[in-house]
Every structure is written in structure tokens, then in C-alpha cells.
Residue frames as qw, qx, qy, qz and C-alpha x, y, z in Angstrom:
[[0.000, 0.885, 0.465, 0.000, 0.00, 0.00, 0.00],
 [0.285, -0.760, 0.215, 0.543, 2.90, 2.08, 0.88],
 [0.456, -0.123, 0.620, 0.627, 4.24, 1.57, -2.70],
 [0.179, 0.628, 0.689, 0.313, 1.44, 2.00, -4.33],
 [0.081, -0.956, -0.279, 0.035, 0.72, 5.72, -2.87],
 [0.247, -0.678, 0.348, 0.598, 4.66, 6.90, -3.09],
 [0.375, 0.184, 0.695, 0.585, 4.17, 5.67, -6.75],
 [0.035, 0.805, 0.585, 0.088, 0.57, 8.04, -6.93],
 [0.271, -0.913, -0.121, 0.280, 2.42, 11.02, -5.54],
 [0.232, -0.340, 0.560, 0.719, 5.29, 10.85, -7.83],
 [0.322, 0.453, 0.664, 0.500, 2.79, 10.67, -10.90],
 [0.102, -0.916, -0.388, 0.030, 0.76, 13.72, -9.21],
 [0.277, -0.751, 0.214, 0.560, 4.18, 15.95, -8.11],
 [0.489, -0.196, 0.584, 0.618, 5.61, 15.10, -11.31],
 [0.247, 0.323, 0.643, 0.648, 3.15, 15.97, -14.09],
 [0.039, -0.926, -0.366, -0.084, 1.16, 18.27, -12.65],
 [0.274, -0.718, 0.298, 0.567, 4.82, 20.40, -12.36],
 [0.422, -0.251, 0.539, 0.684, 5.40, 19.28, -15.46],
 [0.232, 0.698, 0.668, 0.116, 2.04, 20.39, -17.15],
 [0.160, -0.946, -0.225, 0.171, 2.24, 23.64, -15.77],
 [0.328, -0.692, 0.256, 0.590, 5.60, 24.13, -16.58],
 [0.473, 0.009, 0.654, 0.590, 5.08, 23.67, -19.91],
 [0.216, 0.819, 0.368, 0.384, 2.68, 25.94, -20.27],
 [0.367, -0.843, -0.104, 0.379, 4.46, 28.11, -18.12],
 [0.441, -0.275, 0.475, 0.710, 7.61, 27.99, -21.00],
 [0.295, 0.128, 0.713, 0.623, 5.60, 28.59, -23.75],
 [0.014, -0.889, -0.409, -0.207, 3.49, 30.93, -22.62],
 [0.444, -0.798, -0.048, 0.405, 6.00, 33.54, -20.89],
 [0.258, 0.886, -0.182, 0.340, 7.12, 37.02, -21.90],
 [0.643, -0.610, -0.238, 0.397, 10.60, 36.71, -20.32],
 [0.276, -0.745, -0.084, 0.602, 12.67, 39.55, -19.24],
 [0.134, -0.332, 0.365, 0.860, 14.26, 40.58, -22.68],
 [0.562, 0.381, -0.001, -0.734, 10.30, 40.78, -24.04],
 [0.531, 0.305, -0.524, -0.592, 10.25, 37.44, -25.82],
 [0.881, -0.115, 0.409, -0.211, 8.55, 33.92, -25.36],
 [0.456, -0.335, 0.811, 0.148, 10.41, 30.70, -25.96],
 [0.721, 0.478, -0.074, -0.496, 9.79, 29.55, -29.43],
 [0.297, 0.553, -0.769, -0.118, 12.25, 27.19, -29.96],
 [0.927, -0.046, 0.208, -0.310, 9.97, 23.29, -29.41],
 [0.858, 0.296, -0.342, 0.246, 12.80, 21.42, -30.88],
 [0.021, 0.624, -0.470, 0.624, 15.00, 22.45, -28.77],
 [0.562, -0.270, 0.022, -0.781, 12.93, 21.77, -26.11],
 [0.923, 0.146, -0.137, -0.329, 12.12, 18.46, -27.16],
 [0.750, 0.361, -0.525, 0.177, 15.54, 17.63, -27.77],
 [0.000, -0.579, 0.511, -0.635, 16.20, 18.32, -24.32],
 [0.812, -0.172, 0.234, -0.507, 13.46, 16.18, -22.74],
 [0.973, 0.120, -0.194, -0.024, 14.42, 13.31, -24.94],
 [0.709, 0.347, -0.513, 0.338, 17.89, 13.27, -23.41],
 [0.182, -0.444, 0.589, -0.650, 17.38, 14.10, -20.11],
 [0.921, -0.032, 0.052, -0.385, 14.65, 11.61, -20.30],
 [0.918, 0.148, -0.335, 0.154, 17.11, 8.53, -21.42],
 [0.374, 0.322, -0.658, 0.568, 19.98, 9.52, -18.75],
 [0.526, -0.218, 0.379, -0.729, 17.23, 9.63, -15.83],
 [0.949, 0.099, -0.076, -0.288, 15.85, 6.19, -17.33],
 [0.765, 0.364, -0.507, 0.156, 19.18, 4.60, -17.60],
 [0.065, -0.356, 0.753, -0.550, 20.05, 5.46, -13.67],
 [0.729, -0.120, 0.280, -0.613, 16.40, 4.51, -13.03],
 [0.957, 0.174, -0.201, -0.113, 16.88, 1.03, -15.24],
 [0.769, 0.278, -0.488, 0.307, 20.57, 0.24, -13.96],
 [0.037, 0.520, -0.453, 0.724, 20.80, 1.79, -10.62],
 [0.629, -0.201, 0.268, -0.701, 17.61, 0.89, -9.18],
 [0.927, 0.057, 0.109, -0.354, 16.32, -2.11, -10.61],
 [0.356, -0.515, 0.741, 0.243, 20.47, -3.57, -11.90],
 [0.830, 0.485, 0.267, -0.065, 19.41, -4.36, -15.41],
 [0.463, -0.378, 0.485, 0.639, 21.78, -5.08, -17.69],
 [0.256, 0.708, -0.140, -0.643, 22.07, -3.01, -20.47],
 [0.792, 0.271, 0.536, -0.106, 20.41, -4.49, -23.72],
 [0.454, -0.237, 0.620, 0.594, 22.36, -5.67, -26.22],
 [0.539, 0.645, 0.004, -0.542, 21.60, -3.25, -29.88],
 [0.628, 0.137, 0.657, 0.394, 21.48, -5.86, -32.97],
 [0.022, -0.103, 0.244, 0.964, 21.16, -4.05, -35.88],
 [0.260, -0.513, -0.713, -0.401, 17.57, -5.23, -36.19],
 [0.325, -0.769, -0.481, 0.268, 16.66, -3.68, -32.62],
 [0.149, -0.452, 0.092, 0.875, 18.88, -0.58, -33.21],
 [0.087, -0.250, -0.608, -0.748, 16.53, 0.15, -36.98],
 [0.378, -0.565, -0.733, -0.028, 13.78, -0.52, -34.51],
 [0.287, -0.700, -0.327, 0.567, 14.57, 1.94, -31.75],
 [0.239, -0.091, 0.240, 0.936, 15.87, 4.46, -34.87],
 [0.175, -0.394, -0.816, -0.385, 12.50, 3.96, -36.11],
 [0.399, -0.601, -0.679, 0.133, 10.95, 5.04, -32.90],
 [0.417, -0.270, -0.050, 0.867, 13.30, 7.87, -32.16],
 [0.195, 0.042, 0.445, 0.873, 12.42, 9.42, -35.05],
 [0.172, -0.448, -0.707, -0.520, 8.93, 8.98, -35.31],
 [0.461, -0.560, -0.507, 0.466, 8.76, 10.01, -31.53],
 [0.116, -0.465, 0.115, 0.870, 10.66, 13.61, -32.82],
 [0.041, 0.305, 0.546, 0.779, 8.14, 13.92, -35.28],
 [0.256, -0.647, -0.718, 0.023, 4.89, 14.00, -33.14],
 [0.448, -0.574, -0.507, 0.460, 5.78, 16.63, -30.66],
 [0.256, -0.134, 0.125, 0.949, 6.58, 19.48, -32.61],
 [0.145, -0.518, -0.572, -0.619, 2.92, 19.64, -33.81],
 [0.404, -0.675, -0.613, 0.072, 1.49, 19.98, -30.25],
 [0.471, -0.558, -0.227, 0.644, 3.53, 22.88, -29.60],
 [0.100, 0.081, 0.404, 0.906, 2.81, 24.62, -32.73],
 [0.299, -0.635, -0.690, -0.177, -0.86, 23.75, -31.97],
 [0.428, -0.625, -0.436, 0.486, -0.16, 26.29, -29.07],
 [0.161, -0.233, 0.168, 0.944, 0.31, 29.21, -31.20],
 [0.337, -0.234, -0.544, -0.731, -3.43, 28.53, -32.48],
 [0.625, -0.484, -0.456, -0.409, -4.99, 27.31, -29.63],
 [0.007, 0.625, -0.643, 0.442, -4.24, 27.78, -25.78],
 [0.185, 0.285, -0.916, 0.214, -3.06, 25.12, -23.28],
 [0.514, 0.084, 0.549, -0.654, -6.10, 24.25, -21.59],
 [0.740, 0.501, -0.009, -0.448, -7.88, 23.05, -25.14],
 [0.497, 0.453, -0.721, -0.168, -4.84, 21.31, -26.50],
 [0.150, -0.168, 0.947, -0.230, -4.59, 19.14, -22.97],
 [0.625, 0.023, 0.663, -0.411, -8.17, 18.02, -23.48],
 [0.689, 0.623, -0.250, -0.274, -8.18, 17.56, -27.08],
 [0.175, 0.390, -0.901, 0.075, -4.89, 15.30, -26.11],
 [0.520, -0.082, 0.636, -0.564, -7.23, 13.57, -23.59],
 [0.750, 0.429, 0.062, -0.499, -8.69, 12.07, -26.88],
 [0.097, -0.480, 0.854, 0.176, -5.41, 9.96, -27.80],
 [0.712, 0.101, 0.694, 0.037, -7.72, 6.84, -28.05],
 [0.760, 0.527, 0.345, -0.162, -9.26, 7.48, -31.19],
 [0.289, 0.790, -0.515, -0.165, -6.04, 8.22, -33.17],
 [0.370, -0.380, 0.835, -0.149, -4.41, 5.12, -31.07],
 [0.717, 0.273, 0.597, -0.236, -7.53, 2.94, -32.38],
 [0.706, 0.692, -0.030, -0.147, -7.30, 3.90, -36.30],
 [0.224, 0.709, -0.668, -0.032, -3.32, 3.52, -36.25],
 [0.373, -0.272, 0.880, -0.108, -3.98, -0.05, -34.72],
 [0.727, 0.418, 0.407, -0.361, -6.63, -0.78, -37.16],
 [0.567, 0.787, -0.168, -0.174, -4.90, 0.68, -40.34],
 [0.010, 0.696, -0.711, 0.094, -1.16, -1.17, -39.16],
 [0.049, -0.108, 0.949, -0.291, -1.82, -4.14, -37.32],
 [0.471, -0.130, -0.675, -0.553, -5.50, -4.88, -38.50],
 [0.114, -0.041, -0.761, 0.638, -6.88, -4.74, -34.68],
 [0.354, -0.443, -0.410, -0.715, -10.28, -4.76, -33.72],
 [0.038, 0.163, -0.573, 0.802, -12.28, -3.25, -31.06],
 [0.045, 0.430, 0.887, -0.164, -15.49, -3.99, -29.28],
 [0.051, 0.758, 0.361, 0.540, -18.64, -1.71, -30.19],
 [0.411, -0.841, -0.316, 0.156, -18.62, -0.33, -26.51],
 [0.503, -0.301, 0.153, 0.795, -14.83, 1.21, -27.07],
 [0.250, 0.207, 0.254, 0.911, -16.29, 3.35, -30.28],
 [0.247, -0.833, -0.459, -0.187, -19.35, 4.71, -27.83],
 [0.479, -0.716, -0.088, 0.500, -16.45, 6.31, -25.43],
 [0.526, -0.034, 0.353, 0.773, -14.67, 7.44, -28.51],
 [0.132, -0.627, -0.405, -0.652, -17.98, 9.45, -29.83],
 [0.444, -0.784, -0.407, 0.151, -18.26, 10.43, -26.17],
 [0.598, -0.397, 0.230, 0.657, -14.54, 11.87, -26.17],
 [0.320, 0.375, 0.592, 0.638, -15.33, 13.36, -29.74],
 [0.198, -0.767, -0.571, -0.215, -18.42, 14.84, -28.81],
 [0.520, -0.750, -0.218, 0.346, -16.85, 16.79, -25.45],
 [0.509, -0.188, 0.262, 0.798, -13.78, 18.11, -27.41],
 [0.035, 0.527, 0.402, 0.748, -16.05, 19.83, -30.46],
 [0.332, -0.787, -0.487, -0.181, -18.05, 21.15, -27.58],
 [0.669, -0.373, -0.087, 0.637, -15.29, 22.26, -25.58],
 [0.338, 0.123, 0.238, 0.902, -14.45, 24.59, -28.49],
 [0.049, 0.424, 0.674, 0.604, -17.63, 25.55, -28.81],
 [0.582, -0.726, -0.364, 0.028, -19.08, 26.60, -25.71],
 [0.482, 0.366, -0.337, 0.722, -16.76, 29.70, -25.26],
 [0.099, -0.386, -0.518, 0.757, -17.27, 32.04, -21.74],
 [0.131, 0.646, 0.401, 0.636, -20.23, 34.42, -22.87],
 [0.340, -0.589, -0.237, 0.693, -21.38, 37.21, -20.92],
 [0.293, 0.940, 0.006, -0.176, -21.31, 41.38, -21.92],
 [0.232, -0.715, 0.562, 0.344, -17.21, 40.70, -22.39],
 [0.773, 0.207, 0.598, 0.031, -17.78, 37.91, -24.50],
 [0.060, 0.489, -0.576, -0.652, -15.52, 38.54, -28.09],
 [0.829, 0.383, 0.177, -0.368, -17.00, 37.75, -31.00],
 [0.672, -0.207, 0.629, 0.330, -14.79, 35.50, -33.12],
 [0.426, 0.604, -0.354, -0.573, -14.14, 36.59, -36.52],
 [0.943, 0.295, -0.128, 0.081, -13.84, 33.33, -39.60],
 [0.595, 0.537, -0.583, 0.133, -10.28, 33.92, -39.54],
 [0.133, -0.568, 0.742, -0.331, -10.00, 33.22, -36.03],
 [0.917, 0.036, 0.278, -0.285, -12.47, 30.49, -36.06],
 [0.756, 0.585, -0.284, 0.074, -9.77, 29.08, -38.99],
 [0.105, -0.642, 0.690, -0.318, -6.90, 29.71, -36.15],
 [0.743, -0.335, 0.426, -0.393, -8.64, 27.38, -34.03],
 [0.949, 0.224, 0.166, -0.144, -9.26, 24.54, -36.43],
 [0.609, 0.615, -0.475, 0.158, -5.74, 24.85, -37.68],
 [0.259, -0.619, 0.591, -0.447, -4.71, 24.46, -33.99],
 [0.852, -0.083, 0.368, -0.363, -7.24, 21.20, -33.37],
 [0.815, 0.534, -0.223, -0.027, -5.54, 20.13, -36.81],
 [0.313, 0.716, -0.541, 0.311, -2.33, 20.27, -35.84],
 [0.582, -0.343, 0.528, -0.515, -3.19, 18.58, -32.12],
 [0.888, -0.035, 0.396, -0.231, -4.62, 15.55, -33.82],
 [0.652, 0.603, -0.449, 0.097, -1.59, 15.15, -36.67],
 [0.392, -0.587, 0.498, -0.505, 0.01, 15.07, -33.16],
 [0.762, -0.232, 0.463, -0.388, -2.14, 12.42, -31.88],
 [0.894, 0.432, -0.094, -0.071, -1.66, 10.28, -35.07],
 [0.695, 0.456, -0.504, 0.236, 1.78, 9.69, -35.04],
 [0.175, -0.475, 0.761, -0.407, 2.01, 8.97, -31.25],
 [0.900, 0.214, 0.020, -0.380, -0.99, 6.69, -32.23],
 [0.782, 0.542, -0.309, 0.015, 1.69, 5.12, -34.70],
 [0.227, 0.529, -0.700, 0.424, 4.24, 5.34, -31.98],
 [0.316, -0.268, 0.785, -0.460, 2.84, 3.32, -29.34],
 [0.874, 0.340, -0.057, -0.342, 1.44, 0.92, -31.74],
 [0.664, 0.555, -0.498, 0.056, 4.71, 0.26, -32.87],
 [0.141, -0.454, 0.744, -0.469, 6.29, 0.26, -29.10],
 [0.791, -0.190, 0.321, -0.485, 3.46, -2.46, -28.40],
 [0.781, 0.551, -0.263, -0.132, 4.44, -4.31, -31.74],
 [0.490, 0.584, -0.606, 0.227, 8.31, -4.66, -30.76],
 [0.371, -0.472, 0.536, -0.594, 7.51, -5.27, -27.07],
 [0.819, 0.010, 0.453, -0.352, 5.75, -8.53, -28.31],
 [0.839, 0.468, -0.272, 0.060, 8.21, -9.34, -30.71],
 [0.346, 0.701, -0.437, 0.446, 11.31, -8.85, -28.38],
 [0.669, -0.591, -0.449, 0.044, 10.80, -10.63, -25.05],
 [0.595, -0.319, -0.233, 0.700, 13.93, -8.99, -23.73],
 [0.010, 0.418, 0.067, 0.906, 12.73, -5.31, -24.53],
 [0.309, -0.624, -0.618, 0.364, 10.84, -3.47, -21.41],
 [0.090, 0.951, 0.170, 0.244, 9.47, -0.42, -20.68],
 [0.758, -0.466, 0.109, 0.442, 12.85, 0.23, -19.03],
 [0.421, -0.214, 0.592, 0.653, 15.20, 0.04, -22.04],
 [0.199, 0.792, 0.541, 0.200, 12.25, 1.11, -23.95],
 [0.116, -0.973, -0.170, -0.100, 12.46, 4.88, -22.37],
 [0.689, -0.397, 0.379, 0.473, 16.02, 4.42, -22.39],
 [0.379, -0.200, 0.514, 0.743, 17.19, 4.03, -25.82],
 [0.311, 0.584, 0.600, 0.449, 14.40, 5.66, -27.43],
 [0.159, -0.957, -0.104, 0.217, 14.42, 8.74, -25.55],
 [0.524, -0.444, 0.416, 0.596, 18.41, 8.61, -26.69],
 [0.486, 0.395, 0.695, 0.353, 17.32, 8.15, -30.31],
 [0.086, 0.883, 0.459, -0.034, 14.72, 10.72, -30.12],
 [0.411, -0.659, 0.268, 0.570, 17.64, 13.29, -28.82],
 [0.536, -0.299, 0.532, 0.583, 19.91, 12.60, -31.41],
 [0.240, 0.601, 0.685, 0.335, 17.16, 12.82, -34.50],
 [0.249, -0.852, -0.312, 0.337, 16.70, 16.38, -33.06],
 [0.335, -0.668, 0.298, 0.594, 20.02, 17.76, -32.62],
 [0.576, 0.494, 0.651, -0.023, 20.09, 16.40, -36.04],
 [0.321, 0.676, 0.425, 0.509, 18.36, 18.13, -38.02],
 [0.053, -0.976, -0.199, 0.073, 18.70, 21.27, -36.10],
 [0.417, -0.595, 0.473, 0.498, 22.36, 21.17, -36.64],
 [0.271, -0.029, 0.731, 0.625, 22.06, 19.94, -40.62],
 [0.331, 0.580, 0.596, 0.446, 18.85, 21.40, -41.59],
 [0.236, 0.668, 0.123, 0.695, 18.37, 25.50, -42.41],
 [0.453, -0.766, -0.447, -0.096, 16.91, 26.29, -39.19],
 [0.229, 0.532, -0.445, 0.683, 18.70, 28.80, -37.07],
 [0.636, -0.683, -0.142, -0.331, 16.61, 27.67, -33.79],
 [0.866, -0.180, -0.328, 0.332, 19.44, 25.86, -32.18],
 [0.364, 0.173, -0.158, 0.901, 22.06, 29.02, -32.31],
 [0.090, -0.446, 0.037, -0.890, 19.22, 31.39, -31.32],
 [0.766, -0.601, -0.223, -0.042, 17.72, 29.40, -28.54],
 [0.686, -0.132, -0.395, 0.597, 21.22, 29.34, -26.97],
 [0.145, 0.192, -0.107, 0.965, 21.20, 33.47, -27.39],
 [0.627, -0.605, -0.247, -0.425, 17.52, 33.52, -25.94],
 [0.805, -0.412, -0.328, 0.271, 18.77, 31.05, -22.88],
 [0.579, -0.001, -0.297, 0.759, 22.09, 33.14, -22.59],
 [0.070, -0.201, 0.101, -0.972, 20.13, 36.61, -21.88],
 [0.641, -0.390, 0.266, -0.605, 17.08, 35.05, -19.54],
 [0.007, 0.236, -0.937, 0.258, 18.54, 32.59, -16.97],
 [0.546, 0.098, 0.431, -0.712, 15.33, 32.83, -15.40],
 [0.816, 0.190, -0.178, -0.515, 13.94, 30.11, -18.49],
 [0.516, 0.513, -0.685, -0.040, 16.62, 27.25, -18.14],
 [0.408, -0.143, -0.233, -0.871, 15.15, 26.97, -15.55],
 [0.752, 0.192, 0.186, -0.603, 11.74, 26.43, -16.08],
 [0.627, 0.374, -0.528, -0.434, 13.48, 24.31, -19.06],
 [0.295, 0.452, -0.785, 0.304, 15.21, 22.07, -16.54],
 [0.355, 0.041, 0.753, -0.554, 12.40, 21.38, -14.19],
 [0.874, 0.378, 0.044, -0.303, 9.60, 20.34, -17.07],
 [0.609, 0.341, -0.695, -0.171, 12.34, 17.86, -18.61],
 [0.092, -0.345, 0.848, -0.391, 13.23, 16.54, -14.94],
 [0.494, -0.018, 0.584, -0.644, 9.78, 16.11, -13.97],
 [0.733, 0.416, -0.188, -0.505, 8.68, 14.98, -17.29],
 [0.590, 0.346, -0.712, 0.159, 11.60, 11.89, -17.28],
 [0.226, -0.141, 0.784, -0.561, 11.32, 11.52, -13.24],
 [0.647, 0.147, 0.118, -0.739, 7.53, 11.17, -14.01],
 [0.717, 0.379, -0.546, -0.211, 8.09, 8.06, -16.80],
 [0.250, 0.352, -0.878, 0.208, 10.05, 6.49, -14.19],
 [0.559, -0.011, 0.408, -0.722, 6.84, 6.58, -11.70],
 [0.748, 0.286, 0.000, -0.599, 4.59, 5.18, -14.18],
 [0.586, 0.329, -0.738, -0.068, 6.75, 2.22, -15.83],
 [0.009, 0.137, -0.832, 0.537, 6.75, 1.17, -11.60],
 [0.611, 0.107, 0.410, -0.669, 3.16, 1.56, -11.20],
 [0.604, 0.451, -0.445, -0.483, 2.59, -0.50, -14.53],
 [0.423, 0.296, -0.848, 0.117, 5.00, -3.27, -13.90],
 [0.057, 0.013, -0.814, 0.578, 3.74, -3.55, -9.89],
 [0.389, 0.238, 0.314, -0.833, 0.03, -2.20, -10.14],
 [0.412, 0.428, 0.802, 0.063, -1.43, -2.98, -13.66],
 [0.159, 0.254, 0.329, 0.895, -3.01, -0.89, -16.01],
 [0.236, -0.703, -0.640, -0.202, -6.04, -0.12, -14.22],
 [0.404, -0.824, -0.124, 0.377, -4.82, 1.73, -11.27],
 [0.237, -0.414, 0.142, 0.867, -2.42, 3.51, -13.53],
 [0.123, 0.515, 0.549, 0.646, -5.17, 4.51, -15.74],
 [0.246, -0.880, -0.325, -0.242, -7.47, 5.87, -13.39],
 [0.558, -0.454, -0.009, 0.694, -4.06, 7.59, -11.76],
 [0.231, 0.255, 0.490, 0.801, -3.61, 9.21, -15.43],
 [0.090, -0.705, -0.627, -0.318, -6.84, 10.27, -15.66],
 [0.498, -0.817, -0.245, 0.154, -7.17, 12.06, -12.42],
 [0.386, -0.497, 0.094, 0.772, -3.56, 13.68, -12.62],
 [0.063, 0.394, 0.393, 0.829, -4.93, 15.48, -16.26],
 [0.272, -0.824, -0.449, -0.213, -8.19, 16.43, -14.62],
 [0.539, -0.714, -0.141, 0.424, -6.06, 17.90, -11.68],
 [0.339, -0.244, 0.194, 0.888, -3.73, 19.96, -14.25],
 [0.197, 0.541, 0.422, 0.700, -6.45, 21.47, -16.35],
 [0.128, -0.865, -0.261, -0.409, -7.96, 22.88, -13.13],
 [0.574, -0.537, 0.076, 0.613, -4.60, 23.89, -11.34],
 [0.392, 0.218, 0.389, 0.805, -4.22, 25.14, -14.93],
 [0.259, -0.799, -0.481, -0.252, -7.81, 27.15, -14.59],
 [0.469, -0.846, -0.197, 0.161, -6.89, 28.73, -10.98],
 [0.495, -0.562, 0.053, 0.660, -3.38, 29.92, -11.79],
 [0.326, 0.201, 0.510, 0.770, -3.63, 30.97, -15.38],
 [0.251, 0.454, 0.314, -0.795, -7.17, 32.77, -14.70],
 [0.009, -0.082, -0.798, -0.596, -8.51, 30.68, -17.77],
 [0.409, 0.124, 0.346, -0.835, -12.19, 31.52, -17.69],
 [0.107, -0.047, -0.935, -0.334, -14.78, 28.82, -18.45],
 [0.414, -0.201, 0.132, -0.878, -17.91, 28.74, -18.88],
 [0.755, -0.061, 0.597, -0.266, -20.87, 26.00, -17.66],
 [0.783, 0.466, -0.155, -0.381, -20.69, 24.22, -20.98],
 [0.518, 0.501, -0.685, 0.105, -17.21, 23.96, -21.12],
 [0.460, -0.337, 0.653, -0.499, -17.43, 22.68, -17.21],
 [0.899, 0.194, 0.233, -0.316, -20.10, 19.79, -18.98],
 [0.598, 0.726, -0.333, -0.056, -17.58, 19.44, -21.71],
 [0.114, 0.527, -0.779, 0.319, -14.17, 18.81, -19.72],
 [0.685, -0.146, 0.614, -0.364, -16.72, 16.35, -16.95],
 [0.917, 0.342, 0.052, -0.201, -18.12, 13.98, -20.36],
 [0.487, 0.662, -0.561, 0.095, -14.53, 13.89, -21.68],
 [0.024, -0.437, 0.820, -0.368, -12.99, 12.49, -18.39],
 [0.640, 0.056, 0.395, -0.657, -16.12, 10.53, -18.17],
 [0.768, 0.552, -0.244, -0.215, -15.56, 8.83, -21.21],
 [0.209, 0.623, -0.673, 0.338, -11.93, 8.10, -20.16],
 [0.411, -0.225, 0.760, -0.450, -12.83, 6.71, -16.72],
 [0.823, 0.113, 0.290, -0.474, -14.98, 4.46, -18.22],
 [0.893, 0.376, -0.247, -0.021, -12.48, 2.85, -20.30]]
């Protein structure tokens, strides 16, 4: 029981800091008047603090011995790496059309992206009750959007911004697709590979992921790498913020692989669940996100939908 509740409190300290700090990076004017734009970056950071936090957590703690890369499992994990640094850059572009609150519950919707990449890959099929929670989830998100605060302050939305939005929701679920594709694939190799775990999983694919990054930000035009460094070098005050959303975000992973392995998937679903619900409205009370009863119905059906699967 003790395990089980220091495992609950490290999912709860860990992503609800890291929720918040991520909207906290990517929404802040810091001191020299600009906001952090640089999501690759970003990324590439997570994915390598993530795999050196996994690799004490998988050889320190638990004294696994580091799995041996054939060239078939190394194509595999390159595979993953890659496909991992593709996903994330949409959700954080999504945040320049739509703000954090919407994108987390619109994530919240992961099955139905998860379900069509397991259908369209791996020819998987689901009971009827799985595509009632999915039209529940469906349903709550379009409403979500829809159902803005009204009132005498109430802004009227113009087409183009109504166009913002949808480019935002677009972007969110391009997102969802190709982590769909990515934890399809992680299931895929996990049952081809007895000697892969979520361990070495979050290990060498977080390493991968890294490296795919740096990458291209070092060989393709971009200038983000050099001008994140001159952002970082003239406001300490973000490195941070950057440094506590990778920790928590890679401390967090370590939480959850434990609860998994020792719990099941039940109790770390309805953990999951409950630690989103708890950042959108920690996200609500410190951001001063105003909502109105709809969206209140909206955000309750969504997690409703969730808890029930």
C-alpha cells in the first residue's frame, strides 16, 4: 500500500509540475520581451534528459543489464526515435493557435487516433462499446471549443479566427496520429522482443529521439538551435523552467513504468486520468482561464468517457 501511494504522488508531483511548466515555457514574456519559441530544442532536451534519468532509473535501481543493440533492434529503436521527434513538434505549434487548456483536453482524446493507427497497421479490432467512449470523447472536445465564456465581455470570433482554431485542433490531432503510430509500434516490438521493457524502452528511445533532433537542427536550415542558446544566454530565469519540465517529465516516466509493472493498467489509468483532470484545473486557478458552464459539462463527459475505459 505504501508503494502503491509513493508511486501516486510521484505521478501527481511530477506531471502536474510538469504540465504547468510547460505551459508556463511557452506561454511567458521573459525579461528581454520574448517567449520561448524554440519546441525542438525543447524536445531535444526532454528526450535526453529523459534517457539519462531512465538509464540510472533502469541500472541503478532495478540492476538491469544493459540491452544488447542488434542491428535489427537498433533500426527498430531508430524507427521510434524518429517517429517520436516527429509527433511533438505539432502539439507545440498547436499552441500558437490554440491555448493550453484546449490542446490538454483535445490530447485527452489519444484513443481514437491510437484505435485507427492499430486498425490501419496491425488490422486490430475493437469492441462496439470502445467506439461509444470514442464518440463520447469526440463529442466533449467539439463542444469544448464551442461553448466559449459568454457574458457582456464575450468577443465575437471573426472566420479567420475560427480558422486559427481549427488549424490548432488540426495540428493537435496530426500530433495524436503519429504517437498513435508510436505506441502501436512500441506495443508491436515489445511482443516481438521478449527482452525489450518499458525500461530500455524509455532508455534508448528517448536517446534516439535526442539525437534525431540535434540532427536536423544542426544539418537542416533552421537557425533555432544558435538562437535558442542566445535567448537562454540573456534570460537565466527560463533554463530553468526548461530544466524542471524535462526533470519532472523523465522523473515522471520512471513513476509510471513502476506503477505499470507492480500495479497494472487499471490503477495507472485511473491515476492518469485524475492527474490530467487535476492539471487542467490547477491550470484554470493559476492561469485565470475563464470557463464557462458548458465547457465545465464538456471537460466532466470527456474524463467521463476516459474513466470508463
Amino acid at each position: 500500500m505504501l508503494r502503491l501511494l509513493i508511486n501516486i504522488l510521484g505521478v501527481y508531483a511530477c506531471f502536474l509540475t510538469w504540465g504547468l511548466t510547460q505551459e508556463k515555457v511557452t506561454s511567458t514574456v521573459y525579461g528581454s520581451g520574448e517567449k520561448f519559441k524554440f519546441f525542438l530544442v525543447l524536445n531535444m532536451v526532454q528526450a535526453f534528459v529523459a534517457s539519462a534519468v531512465g538509464y540510472i532509473y533502469s541500472v541503478h535501481f532495478h540492476k538491469d543489464k544493459p540491452l544488447h543493440l542488434t542491428r535489427e533492434r537498433t533500426i527498430s529503436f531508430i524507427k521510434l526515435g524518429v517517429m517520436c521527434a516527429m509527433g511533438s513538434p505539432f502539439g507545440y505549434m498547436a499552441l500558437k493557435h490554440i491555448d493550453y487548456l484546449t490542446m490538454t483536453l483535445a490530447k485527452s482524446s489519444k484513443l481514437i487516433p491510437l484505435m485507427l493507427m492499430h486498425k490501419l497497421l496491425y488490422q486490430k479490432s475493437y469492441p462496439f462499446y470502445k467506439y461509444i467512449i470514442v464518440l463520447m470523447i469526440t463529442a466533449g472536445v467539439s463542444c469544448f471549443m464551442l461553448f466559449q465564456p459568454g457574458g457582456k465581455n464575450k468577443k465575437v470570433t471573426t472566420p479567420k479566427e475560427d480558422a486559427d482554431k481549427f488549424l490548432g485542433l488540426f495540428l493537435v490531432f496530426i500530433n495524436l496520429a503519429v504517437d498513435g503510430s508510436l505506441n502501436s509500434s512500441q506495443e508491436e516490438l515489445v511482443k516481438k522482443d521478449k527482452e525489450i521493457n518499458g525500461r530500455n524502452m524509455m532508455v534508448i528511445m528517448n536517446f534516439f529521439t535526442g539525437l534525431s533532433l540535434l540532427l536536423w537542427l544542426i544539418l537542416s536550415p533552421s537557425t533555432q538551435l544558435i538562437d535558442s542558446i542566445r535567448f537562454l544566454s540573456s534570460n537565466h530565469s527560463a533554463i530553468w523552467d526548461i530544466l524542471v519540465f524535462a526533470l519532472c517529465g523523465s522523473i515522471g516516466q520512471c513513476f509510471i513504468f513502476n506503477m505499470l509493472e507492480n500495479f497494472g493498467s487499471l490503477v495507472l489509468v485511473t491515476v492518469t486520468v485524475t492527474r490530467k483532470l487535476f492539471t487542467m484545473l490547477l491550470s484554470v486557478v493559476l492561469y485565470n482561464h475563464e470557463l464557462s458552464f458548458g465547457q465545465w459539462c464538456s471537460i466532466a463527459t470527456v474524463f467521463l468517457a476516459i474513466s470508463l475505459e
